[in-house]
GUKELUM-126305 format. One record per residue (C-alpha): chain; residue number from 1; x, y, z; residue in three letters. Coordinates in Angstrom, 3 decimals, padded with zeros to 6 digits. Last residue first. Example, Ala and Ser with C-alpha at 12.3 -4.5 7.8 and 13.67 -1.06 7.14 Angstrom:
2
  mol  seq         x         y         z  type
    A    2   013.670  -001.060   007.140   SER
    A    1   012.300  -004.500   007.800   ALA
END
This chain:
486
  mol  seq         x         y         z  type
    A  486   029.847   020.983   005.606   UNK
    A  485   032.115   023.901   007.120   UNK
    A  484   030.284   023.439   010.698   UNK
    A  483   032.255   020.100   010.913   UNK
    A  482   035.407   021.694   010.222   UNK
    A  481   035.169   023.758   013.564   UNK
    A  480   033.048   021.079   015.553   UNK
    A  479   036.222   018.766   015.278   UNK
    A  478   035.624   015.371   017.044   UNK
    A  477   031.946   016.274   017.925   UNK
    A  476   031.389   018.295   014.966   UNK
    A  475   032.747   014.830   013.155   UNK
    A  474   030.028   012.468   015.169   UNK
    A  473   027.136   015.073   014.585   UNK
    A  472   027.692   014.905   011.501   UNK
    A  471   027.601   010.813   010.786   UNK
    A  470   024.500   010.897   012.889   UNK
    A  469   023.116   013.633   010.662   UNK
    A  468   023.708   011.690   007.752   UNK
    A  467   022.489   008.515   008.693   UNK
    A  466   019.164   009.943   010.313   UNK
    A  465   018.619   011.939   006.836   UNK
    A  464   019.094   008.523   004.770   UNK
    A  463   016.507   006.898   007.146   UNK
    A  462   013.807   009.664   006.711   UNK
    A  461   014.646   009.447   002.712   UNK
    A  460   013.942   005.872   003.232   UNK
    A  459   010.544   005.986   005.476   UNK
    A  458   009.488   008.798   003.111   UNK
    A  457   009.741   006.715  -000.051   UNK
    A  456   008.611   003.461   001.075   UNK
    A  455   005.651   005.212   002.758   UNK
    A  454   005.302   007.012  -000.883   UNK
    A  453   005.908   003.871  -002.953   UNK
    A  452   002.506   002.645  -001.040   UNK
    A  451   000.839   005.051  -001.921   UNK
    A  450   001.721   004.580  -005.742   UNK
    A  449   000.934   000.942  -005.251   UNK
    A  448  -002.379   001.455  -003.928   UNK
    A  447  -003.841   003.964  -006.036   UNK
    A  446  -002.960   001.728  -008.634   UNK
    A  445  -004.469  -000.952  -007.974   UNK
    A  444  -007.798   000.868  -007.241   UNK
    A  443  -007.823   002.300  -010.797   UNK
    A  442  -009.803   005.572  -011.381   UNK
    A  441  -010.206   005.686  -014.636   UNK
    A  440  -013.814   007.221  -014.261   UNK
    A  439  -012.740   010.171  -012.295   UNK
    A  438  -011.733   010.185  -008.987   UNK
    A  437  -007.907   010.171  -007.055   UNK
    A  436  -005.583   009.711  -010.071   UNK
    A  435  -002.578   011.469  -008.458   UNK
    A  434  -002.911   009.604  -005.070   UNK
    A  433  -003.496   012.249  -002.428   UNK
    A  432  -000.615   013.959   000.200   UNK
    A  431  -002.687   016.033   002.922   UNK
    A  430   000.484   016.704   005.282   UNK
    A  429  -001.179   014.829   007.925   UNK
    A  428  -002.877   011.966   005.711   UNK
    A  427   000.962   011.166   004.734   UNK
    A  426   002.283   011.319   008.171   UNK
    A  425  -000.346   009.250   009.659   UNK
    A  424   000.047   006.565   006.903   UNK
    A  423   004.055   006.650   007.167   UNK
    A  422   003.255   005.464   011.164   UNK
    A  421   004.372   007.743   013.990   UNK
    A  420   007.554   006.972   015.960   UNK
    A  419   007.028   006.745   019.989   UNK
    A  418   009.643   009.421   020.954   UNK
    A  417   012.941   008.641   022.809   UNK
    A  416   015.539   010.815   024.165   UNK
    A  415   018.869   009.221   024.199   UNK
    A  414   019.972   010.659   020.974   UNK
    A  413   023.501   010.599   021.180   UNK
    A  412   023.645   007.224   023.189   UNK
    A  411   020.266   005.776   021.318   UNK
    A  410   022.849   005.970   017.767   UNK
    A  409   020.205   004.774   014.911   UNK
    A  408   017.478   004.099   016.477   UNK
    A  407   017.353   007.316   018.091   UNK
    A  406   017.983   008.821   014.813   UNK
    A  405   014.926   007.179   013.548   UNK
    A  404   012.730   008.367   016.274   UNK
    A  403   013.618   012.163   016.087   UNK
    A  402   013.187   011.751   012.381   UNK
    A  401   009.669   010.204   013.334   UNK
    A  400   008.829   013.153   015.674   UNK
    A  399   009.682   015.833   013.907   UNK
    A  398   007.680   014.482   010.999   UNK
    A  397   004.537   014.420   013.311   UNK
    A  396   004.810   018.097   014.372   UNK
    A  395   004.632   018.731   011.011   UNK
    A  394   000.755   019.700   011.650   UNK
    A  393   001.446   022.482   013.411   UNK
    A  392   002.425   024.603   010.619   UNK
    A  391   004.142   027.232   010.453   UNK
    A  390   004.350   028.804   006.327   UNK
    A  389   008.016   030.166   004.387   UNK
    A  388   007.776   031.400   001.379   UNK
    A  387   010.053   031.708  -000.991   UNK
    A  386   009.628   033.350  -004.617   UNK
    A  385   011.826   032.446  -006.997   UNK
    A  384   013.144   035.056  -010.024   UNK
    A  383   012.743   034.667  -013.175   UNK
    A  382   015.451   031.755  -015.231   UNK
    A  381   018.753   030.747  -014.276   UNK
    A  380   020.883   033.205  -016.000   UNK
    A  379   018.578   035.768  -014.361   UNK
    A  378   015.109   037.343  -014.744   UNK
    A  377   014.169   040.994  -014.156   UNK
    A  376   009.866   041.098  -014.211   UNK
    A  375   010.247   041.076  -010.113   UNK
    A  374   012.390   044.308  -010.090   UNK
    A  373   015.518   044.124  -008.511   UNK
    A  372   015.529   044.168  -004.864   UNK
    A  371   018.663   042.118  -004.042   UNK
    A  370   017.171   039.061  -002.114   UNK
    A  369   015.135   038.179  -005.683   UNK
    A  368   018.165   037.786  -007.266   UNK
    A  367   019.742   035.500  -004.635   UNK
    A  366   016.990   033.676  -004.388   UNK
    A  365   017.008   032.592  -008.083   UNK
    A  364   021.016   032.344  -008.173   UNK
    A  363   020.373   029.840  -004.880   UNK
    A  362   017.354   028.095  -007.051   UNK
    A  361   019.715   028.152  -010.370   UNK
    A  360   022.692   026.653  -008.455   UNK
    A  359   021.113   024.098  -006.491   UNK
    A  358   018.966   022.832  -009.784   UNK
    A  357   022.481   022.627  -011.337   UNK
    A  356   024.708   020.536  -008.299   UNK
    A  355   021.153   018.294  -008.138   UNK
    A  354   021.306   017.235  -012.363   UNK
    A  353   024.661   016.457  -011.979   UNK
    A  352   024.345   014.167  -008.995   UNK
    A  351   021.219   012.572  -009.937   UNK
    A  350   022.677   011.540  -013.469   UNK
    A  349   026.177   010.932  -012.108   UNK
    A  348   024.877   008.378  -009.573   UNK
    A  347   021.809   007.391  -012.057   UNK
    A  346   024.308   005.871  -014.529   UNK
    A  345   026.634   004.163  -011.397   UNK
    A  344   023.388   002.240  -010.574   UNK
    A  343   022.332   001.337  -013.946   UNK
    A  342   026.341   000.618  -015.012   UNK
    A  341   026.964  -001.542  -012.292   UNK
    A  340   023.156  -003.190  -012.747   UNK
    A  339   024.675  -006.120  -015.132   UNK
    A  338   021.228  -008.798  -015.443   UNK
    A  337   023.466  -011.471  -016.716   UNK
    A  336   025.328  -012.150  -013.614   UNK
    A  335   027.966  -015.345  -014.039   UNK
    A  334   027.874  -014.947  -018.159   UNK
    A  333   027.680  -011.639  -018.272   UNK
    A  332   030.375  -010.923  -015.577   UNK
    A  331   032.842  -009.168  -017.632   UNK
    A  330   030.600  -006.746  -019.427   UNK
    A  329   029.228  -005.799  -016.057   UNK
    A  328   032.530  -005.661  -014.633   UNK
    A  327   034.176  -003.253  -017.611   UNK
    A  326   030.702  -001.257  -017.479   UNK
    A  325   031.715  -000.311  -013.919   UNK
    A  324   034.955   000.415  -014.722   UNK
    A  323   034.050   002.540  -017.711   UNK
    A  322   031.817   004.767  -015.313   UNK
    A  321   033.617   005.075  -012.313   UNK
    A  320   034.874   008.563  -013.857   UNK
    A  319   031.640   009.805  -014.483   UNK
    A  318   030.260   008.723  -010.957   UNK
    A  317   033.652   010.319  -009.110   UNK
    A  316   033.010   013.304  -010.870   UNK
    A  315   029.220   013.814  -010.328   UNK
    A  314   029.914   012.744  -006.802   UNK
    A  313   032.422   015.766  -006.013   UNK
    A  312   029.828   018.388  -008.318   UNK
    A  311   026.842   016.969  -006.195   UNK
    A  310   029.075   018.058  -002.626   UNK
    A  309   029.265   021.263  -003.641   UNK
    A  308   025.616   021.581  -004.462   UNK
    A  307   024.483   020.147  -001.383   UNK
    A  306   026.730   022.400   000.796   UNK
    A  305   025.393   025.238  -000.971   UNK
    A  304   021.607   024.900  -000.750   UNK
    A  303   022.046   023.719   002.493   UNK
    A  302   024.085   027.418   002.887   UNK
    A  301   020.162   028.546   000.922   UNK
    A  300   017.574   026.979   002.861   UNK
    A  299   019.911   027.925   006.872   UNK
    A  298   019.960   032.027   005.520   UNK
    A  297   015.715   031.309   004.955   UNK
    A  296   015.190   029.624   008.072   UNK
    A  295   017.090   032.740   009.688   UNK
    A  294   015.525   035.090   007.821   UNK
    A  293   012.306   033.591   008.676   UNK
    A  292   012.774   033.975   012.194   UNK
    A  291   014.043   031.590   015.111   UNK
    A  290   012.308   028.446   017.489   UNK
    A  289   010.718   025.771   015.460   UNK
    A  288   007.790   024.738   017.752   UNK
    A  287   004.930   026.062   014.529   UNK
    A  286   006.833   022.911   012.794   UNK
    A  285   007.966   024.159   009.232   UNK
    A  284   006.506   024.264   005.914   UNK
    A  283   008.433   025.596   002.839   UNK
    A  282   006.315   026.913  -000.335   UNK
    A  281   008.448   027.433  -003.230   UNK
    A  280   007.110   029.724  -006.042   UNK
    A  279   007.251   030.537  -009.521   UNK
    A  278   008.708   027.192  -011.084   UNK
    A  277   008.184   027.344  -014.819   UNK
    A  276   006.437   029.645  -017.269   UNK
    A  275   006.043   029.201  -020.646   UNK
    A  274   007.335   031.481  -022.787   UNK
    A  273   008.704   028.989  -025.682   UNK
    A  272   005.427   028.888  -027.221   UNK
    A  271   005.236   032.360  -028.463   UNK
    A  270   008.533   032.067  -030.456   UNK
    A  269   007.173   030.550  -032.871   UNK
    A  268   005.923   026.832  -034.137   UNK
    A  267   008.780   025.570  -035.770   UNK
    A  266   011.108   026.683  -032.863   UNK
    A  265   008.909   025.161  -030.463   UNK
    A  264   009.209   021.511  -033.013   UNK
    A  263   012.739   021.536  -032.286   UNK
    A  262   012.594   021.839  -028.550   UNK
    A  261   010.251   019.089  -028.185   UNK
    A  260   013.296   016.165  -027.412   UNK
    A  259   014.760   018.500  -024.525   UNK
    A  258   011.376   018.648  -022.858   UNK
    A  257   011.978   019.339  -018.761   UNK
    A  256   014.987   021.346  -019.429   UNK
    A  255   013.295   023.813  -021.786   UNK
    A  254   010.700   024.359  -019.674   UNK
    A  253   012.546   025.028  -016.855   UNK
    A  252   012.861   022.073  -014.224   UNK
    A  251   010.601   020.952  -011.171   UNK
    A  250   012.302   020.396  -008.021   UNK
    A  249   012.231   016.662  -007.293   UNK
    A  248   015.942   016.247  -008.158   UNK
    A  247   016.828   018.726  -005.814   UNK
    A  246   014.729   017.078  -002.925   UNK
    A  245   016.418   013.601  -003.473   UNK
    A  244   020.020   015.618  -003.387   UNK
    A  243   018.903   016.419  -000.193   UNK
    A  242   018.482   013.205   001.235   UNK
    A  241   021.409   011.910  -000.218   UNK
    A  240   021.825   009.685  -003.613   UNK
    A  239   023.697   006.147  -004.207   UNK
    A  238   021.191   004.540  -001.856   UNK
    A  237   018.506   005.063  -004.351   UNK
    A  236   019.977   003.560  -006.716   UNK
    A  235   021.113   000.724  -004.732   UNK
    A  234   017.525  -000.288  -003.595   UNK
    A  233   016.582  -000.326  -007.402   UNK
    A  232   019.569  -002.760  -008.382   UNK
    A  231   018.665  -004.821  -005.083   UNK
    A  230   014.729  -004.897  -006.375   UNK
    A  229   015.669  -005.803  -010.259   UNK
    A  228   018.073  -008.464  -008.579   UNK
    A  227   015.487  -010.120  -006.742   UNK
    A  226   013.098  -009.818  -009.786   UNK
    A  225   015.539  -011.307  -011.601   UNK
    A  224   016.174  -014.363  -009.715   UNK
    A  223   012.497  -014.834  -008.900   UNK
    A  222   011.836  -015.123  -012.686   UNK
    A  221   014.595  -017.345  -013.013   UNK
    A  220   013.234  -019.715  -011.040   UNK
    A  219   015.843  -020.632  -007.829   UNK
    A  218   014.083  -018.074  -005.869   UNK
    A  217   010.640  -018.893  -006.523   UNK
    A  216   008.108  -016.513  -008.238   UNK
    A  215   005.617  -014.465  -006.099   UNK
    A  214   006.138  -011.304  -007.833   UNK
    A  213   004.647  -008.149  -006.088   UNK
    A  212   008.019  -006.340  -005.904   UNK
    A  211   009.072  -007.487  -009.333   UNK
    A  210   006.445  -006.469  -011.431   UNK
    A  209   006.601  -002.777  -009.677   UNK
    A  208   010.242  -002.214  -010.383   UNK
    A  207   009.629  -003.584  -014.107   UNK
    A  206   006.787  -001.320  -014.599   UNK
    A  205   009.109   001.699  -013.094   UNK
    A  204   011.925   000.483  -015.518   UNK
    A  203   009.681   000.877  -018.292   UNK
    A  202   008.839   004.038  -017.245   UNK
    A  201   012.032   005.505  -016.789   UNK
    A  200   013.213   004.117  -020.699   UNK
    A  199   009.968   005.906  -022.308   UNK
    A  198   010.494   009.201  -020.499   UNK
    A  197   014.192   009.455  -021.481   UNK
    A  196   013.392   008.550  -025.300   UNK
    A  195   011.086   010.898  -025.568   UNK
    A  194   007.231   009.583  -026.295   UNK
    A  193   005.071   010.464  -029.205   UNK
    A  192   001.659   011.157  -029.449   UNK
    A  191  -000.371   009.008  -031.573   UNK
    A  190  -002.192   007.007  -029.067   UNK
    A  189  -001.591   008.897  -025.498   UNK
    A  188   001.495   008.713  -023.654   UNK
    A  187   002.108   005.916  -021.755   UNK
    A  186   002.205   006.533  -017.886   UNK
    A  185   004.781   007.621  -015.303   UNK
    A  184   004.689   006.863  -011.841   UNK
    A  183   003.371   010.064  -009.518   UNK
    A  182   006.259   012.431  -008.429   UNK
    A  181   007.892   011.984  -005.293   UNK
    A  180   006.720   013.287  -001.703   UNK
    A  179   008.509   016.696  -000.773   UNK
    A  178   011.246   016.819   002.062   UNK
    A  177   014.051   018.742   003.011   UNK
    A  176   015.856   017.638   006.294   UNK
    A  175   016.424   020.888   008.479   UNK
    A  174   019.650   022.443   010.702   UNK
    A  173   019.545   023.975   013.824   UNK
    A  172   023.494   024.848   014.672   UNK
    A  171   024.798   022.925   018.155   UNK
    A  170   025.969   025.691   020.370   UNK
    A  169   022.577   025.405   022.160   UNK
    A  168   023.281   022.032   022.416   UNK
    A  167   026.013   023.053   025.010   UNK
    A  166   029.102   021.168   024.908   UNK
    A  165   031.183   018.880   027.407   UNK
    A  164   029.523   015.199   025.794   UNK
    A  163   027.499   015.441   023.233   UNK
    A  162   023.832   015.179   023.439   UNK
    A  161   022.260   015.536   019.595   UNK
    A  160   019.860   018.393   018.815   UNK
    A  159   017.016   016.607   016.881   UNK
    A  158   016.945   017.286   013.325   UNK
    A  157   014.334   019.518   011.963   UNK
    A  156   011.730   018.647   009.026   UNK
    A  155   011.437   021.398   006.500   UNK
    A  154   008.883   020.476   004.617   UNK
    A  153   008.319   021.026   000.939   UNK
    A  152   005.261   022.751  -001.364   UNK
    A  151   006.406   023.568  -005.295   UNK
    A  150   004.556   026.275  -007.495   UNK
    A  149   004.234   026.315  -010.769   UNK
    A  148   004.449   022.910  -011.411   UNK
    A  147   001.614   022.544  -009.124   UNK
    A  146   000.718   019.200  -007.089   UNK
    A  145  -000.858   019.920  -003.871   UNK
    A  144   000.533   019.086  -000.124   UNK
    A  143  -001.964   020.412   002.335   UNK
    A  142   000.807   022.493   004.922   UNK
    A  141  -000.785   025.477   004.152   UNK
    A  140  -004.096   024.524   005.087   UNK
    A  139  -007.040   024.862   002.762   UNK
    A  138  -007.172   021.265   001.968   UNK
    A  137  -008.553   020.516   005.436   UNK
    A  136  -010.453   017.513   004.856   UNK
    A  135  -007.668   014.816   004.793   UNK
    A  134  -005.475   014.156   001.705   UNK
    A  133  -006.736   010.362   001.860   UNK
    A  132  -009.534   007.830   001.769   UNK
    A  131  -009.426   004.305   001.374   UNK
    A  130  -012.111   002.605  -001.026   UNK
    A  129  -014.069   000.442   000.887   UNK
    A  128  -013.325  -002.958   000.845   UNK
    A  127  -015.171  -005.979  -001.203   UNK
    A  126  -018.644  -006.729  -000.148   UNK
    A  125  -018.891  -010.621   001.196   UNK
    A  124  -020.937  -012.794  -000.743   UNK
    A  123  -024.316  -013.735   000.809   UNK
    A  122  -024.786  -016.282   002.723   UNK
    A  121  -025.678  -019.908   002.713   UNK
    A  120  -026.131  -022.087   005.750   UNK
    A  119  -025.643  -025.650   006.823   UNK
    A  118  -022.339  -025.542   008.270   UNK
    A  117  -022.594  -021.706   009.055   UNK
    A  116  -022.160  -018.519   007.597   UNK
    A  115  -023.890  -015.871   009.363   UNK
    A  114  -026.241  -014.409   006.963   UNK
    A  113  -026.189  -010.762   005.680   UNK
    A  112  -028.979  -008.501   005.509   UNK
    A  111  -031.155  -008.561   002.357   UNK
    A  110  -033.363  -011.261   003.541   UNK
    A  109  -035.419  -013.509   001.587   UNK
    A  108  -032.550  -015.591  -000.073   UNK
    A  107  -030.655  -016.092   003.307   UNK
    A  106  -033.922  -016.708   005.264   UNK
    A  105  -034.973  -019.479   002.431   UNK
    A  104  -031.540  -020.802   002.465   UNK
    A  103  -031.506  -021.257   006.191   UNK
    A  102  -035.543  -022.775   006.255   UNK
    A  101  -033.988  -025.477   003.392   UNK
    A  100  -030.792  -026.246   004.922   UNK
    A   99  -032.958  -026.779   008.815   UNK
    A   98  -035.421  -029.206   006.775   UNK
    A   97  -032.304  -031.346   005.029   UNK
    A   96  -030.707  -031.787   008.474   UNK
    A   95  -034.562  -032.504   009.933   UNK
    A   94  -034.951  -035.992   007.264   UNK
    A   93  -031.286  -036.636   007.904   UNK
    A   92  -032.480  -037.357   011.834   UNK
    A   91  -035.713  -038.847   010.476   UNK
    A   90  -034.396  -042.602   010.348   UNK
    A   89  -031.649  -042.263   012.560   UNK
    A   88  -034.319  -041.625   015.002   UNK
    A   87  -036.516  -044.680   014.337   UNK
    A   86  -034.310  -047.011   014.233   UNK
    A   85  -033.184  -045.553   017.736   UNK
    A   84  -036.935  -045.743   019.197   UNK
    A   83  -037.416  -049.264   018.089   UNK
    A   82  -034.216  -050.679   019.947   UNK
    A   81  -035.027  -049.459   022.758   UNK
    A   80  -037.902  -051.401   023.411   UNK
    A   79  -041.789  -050.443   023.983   UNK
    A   78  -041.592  -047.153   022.664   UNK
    A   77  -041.018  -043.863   024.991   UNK
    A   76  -043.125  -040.974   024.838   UNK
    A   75  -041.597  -038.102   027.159   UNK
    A   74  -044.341  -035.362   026.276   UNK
    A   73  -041.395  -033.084   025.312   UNK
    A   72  -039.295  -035.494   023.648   UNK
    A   71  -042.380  -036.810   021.340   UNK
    A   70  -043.193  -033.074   020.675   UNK
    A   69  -039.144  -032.415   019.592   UNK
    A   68  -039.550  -035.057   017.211   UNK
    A   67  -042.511  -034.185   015.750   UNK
    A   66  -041.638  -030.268   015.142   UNK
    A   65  -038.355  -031.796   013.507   UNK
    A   64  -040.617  -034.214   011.290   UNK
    A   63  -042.772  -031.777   010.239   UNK
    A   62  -041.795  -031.174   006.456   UNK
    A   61  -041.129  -035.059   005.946   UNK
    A   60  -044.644  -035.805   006.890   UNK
    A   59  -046.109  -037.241   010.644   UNK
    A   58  -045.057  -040.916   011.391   UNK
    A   57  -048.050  -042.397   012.996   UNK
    A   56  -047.241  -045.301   015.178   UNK
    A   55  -048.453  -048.912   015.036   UNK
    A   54  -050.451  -050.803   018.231   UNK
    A   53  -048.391  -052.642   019.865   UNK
    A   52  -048.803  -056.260   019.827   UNK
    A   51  -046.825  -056.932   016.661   UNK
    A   50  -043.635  -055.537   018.391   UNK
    A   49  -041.700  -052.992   016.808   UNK
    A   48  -039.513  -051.758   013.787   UNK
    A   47  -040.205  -055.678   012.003   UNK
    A   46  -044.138  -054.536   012.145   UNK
    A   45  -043.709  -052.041   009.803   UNK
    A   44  -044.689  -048.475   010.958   UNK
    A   43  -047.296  -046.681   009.070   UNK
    A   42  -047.297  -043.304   008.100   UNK
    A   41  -045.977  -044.514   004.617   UNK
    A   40  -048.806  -046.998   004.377   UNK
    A   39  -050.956  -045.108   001.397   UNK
    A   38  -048.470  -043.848  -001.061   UNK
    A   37  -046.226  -046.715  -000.539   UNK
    A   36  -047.429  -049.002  -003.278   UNK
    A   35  -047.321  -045.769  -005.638   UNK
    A   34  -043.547  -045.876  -004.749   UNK
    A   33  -042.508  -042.426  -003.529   UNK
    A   32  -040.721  -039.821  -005.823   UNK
    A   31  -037.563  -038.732  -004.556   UNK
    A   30  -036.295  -035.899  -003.298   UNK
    A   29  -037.688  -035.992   000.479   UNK
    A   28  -034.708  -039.242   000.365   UNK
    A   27  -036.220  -042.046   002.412   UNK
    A   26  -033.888  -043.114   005.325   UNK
    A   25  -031.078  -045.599   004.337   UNK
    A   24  -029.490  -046.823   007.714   UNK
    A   23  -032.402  -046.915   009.489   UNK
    A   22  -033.967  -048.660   006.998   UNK
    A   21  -036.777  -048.568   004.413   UNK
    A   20  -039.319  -050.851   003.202   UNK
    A   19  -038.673  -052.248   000.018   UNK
    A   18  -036.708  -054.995   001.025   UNK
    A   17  -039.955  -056.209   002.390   UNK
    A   16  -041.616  -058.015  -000.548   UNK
    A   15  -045.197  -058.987   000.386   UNK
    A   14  -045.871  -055.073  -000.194   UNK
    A   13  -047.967  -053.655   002.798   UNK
    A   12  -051.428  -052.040   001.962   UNK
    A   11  -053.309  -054.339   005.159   UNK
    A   10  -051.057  -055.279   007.723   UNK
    A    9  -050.181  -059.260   007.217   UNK
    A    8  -052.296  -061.254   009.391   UNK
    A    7  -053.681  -062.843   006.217   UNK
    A    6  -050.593  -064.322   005.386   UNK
    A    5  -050.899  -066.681   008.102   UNK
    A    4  -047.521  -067.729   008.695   UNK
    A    3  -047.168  -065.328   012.030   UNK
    A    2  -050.387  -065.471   013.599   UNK
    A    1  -050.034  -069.093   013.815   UNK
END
């Protein structure tokens, strides 16, 4: 028989046919071939089909996919079904590792990027672009610009409320005073030294900014403190108005702004004390703003007033909280070790102190200047101020988010409602730009978190505003005569 006659055996195959492969373990392109196999690897064994038939030609690793999809087109079918599965397990890994190879090839030829798939590379994704702000328009006179000679603020009107059995045209127009807060502080430079004020705000800053973009858990005790480093910050601002935010942004005289340097301008002369300080303030107003300049300018300085009067109140009820709220903190060390009474009461009389004197000097200023002296006269309070008052239709958009938060905040006595804008339109509207916009130490990260302590910034002082004139409104309805007195 055919069968035991080892002379019937195929010419070139090894007597020993563990060698040959299966369908379950397809030859690797990889690795090397057997020198055996160098010559029958086109072959088919005789164990894939039947000895009668004649043997197929398997084409090369590299052309196996073209091969297989030639055998489907011209509908070749081997003589039992069995043979044509082997067959195709065989070469289907052979045709995964050809269609990795031609993907990697197009990825690393091409200079466009790849669609990642399962059997695909790509190239790595290119980080974001660098957001743009301030706008385009910088000549505008609402483009916000730092100058501490020369402050820009926006006079953002309050919506006219809808009380019941008076006319809103009896209702005064009164403004929210805004201007964005200064940039974060940085370290002085190597060898210069740092004030003792300065040093203690910026730390506190760092801290501020640690613990908003800490991830700790809550029962750690990092994410204990930084929860309480975030409440302690949220009350301090709390403790202060919307306008006394604006006073406190007002630049100071020279000699109020560096109390620790004032010993080493006397050792140098008398020259380097005249510096100048705040020259002019720019205030920017919606173009719809019915009523003069002289009345904008009478409604700047009784705000002025009112804010002043009530900074001297808080400044004595902070100084004289003062002991009790270190008492507590002292108390409570071993409950609450982080204290915050005394942080939060601290910047109460701080703020509040500091607001009641800018007020003063900037109404003395104006005051001055309303007289018709000459310009080189100065005052107790410094030179005179220059105001200037600039419509702009671009503060449209403030109007409209006040407008939006006092709707939210009593939507029977504001019952008109406006689609609020988003911080980010407001900000690019008024021109605002991250303090260390260019240059070569331009830091992305920080870009980032100074914007977005502006939005956080403006949304609060827009929320403060809403609670204060809803809380007006409310007493001028009960008693518009003493209501018009604050």
């Amino acid at each position: 028989m055919s069968s035991s006659n080892p002379e019937a055996q195929p010419t070139g195959l090894p007597n020993d046919t563990s060698q040959i492969p299966t369908s379950g373990e397809p030859p690797s392109p990889h690795t090397s071939q057997p020198s055996h196999l160098s010559d029958t690897r086109n072959q088919v064994p005789s164990e894939y089909g039947s000895s009668q038939a004649p043997y197929q030609q398997l084409p090369p690793y590299g052309e196996a996919a073209s091969w297989q999809t030639s055998q489907i087109q011209h509908g070749a079918e081997y003589s039992d079904t069995k043979t044509s599965e082997n067959v195709l397990n065989a070469i289907e890994p052979i045709i995964d590792e050809v269609n990795y190879s031609n993907a990697l090839d197009k990825a690393l030829q091409s200079s466009e990027e790849v669609p990642l798939q399962s059997n695909a590379l790509g190239p790595p994704a290119l980080p974001p672009r660098r957001p743009s702000y301030g706008g385009e328009d910088s000549s505008s006179p609402a483009h916000y610009t730092r100058d501490p000679h020369r402050l820009i603020a926006y006079l953002v009107p309050f919506p006219k409320p809808s009380v019941k059995d008076v006319d809103s045209a009896k209702i005064p127009d009164r403004f929210l005073i805004y201007t964005p807060p200064p940039p974060p502080l940085s370290a002085p430079p190597e060898g210069e030294k740092e004030g003792y004020a300065h040093k203690i705000q910026r730390k506190w800053e760092q801290e501020v900014r640690e613990a908003k973009f800490s991830d700790a858990k809550v029962a750690s005790w990092k994410g204990v403190k930084s929860r309480a480093t975030k409440g302690i910050n949220w009350a301090m601002g709390s403790v202060k108005g919307s306008s006394l935010d604006f006073l406190n942004r007002v630049p100071a005289t020279s000699k109020e702004a560096h109390p620790d340097t004032e010993h080493d301008e006397k050792l140098e002369g008398e020259a380097t004390k005249k510096t100048v300080g705040l020259e002019e303030m720019v205030l920017v107003y919606p173009s719809s703003v019915p009523g003069s300049e002289d009345e904008l300018r009478t409604e700047f300085v009784n705000s002025m007033l009112r804010t002043k009067s009530k900074a001297q109140r808080d400044a004595i009820i902070a100084t004289g909280l003062m002991p009790v709220a270190f008492g507590i903190d002292v108390l409570a060390t071993l409950v609450w070790p982080f204290g915050g009474l005394v942080e939060i009461d601290g910047v109460w009389a701080f703020a509040s102190l500091r607001g009641a004197k800018t007020a003063r000097s900037v109404t003395k200023r104006l005051n001055s200047t309303n007289s018709g002296d000459d310009t080189d006269s100065k005052t107790d309070s410094g030179p005179q101020l220059k105001l200037t008052f600039t419509p702009s239709s671009r503060l449209d958009i403030m109007s409209h988010y006040l407008a939006a938060e006092c709707h939210k905040r009593d939507s029977k006595l504001f019952p008109q409602y406006i689609t609020p804008p988003i911080e980010s339109d407001v900000i690019s509207a008024i021109g605002w730009a991250p303090s260390q916009t260019g240059g070569e130490t331009r830091n992305w990260e920080d870009e980032q978190w100074e914007l977005t302590e502006v939005k956080d910034d403006f949304r609060n002082v827009m929320h403060k505003g809403a609670k204060e004139w809803d809380k007006w409104c409310k007493a001028f309805e009960k008693n518009p005569e003493k209501a018009l007195k604050k």
